[in-house]
C-alpha positions as a LaTeX table, in Angstrom:
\begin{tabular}{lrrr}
\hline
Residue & $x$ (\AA) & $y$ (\AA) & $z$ (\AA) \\
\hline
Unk1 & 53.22 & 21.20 & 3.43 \\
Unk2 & 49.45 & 22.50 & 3.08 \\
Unk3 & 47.48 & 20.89 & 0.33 \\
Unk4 & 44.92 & 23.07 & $-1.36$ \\
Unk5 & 42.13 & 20.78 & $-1.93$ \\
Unk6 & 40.32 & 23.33 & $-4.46$ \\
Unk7 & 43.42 & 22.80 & $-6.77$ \\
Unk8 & 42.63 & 19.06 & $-6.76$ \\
Unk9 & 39.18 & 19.33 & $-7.15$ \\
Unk10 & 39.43 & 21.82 & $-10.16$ \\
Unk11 & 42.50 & 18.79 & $-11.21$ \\
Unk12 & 39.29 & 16.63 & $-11.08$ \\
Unk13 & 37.05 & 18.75 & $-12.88$ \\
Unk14 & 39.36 & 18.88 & $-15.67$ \\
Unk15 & 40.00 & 14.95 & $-15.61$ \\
Unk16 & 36.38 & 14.48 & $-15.80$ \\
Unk17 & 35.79 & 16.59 & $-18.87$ \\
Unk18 & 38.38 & 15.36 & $-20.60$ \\
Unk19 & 37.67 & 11.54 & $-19.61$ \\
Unk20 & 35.95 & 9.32 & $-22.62$ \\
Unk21 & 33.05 & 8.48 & $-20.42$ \\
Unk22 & 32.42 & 12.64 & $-20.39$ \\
Unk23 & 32.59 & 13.09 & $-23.95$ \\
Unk24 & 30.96 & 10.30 & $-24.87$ \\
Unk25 & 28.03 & 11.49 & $-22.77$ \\
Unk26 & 28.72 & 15.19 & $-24.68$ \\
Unk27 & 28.03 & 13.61 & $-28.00$ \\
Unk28 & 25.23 & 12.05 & $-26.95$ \\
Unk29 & 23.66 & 15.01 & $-25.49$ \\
Unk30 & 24.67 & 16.82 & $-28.55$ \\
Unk31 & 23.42 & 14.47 & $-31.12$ \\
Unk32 & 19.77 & 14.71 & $-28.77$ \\
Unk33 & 19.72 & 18.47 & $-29.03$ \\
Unk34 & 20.36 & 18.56 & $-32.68$ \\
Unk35 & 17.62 & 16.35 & $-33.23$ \\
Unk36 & 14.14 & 18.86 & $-32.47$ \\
Unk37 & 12.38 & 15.29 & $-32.34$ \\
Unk38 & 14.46 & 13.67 & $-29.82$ \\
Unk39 & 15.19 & 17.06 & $-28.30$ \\
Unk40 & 11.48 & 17.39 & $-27.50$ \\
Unk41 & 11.15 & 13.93 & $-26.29$ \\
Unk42 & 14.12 & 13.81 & $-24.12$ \\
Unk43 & 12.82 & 17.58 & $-22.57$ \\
Unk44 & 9.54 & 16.78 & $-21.78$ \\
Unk45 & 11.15 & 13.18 & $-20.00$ \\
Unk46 & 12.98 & 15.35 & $-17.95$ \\
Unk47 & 10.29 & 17.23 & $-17.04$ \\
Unk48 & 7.95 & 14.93 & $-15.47$ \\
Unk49 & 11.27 & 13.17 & $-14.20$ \\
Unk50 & 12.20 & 16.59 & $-12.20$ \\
Unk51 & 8.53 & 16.70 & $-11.53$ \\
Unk52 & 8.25 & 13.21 & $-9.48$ \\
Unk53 & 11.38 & 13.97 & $-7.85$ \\
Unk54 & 10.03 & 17.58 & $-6.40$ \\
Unk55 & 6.79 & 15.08 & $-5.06$ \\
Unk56 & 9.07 & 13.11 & $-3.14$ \\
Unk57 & 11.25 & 15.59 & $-1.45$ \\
Unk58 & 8.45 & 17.77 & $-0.26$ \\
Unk59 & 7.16 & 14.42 & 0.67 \\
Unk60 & 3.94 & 14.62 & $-1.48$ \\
Unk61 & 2.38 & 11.41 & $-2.93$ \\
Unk62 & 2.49 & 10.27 & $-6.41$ \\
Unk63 & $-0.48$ & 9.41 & $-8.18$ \\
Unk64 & $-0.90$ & 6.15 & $-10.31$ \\
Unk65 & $-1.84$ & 7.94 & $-12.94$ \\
Unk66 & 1.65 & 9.79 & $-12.86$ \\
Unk67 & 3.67 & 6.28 & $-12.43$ \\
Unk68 & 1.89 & 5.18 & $-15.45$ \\
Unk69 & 2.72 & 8.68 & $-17.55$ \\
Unk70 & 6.59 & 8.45 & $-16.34$ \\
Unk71 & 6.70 & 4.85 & $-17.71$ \\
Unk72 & 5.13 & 5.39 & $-21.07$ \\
Unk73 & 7.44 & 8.32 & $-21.25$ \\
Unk74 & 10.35 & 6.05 & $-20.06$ \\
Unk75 & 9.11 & 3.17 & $-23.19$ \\
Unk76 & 8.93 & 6.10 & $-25.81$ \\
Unk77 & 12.43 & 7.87 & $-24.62$ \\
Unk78 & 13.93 & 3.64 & $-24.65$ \\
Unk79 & 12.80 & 3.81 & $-28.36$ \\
Unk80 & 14.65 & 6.46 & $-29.60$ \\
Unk81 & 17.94 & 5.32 & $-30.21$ \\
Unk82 & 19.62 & 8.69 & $-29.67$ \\
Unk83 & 17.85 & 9.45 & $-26.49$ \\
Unk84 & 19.03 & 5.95 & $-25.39$ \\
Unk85 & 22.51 & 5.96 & $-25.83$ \\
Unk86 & 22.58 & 9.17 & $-24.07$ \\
Unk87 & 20.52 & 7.84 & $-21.22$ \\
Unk88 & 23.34 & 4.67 & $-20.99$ \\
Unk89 & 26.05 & 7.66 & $-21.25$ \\
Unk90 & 24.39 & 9.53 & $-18.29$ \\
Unk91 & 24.39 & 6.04 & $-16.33$ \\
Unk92 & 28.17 & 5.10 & $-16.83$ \\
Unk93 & 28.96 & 9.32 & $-15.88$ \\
Unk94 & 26.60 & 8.89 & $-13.00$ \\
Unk95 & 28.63 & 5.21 & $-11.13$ \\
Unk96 & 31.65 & 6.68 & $-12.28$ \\
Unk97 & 30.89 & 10.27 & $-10.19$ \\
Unk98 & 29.39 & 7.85 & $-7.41$ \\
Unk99 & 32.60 & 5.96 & $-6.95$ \\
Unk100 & 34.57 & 9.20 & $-6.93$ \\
Unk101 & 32.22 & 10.58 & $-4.43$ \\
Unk102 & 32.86 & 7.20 & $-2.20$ \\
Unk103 & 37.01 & 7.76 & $-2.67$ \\
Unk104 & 35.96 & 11.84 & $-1.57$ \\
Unk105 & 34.24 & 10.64 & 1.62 \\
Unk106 & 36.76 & 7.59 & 2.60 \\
Unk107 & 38.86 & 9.69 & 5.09 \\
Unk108 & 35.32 & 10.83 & 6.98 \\
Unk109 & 34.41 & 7.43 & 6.44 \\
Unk110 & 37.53 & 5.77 & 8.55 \\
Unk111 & 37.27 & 8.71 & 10.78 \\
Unk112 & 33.75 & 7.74 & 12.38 \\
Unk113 & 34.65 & 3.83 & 11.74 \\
Unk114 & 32.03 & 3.51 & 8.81 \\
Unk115 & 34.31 & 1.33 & 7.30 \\
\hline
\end{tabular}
């Protein structure tokens, strides 16, 4: 019998969003974006965060004076205590979608002996 691996992956999709560790990160988020302060703080984080990351695909260099903006903007964002919980939220999503991605790839994986 054929498996339809879209139907597990949308099985997936639904376990994620209805997993603690996903709504725990959705309140967090919320409780940033109700907050104009925080909301603000967190979107201009992202910004230069998205903007360092650009840099260093295309492969461009980062100035000092950008490493030093991104970590005064990292300090401020770490003060904030809404911006921070949703920042440890985002980190327990991202391991927990990096272990699912390893348990995705394990066939491949034992297929070309990378195991």
């Amino acid at each position: 019998m054929a498996v339809n691996l879209y139907d597990s992956a949308y099985a997936l999709e639904t376990a994620i969003r209805q997993s603690d560790e996903y709504r725990q990160l959705q309140q967090a988020y919320n409780e940033v974006n109700a907050d104009p302060q925080a909301k603000q703080m967190f979107d201009h984080f992202r910004q230069i965060q998205l903007n360092l990351q650009q840099k260093q695909m295309m492969g461009q260099n980062i100035s000092e004076q950008e490493v030093q903006q991104a970590q005064t903007t990292v300090a401020q964002v770490q003060q904030n205590e809404k911006i921070s919980r949703l920042m440890q939220a985002e980190q327990r999503m991202s391991i927990i979608i990096g272990e699912l991605n390893q348990l995705i790839m394990k066939p491949l994986a034992e297929l070309y002996g990378e195991v």
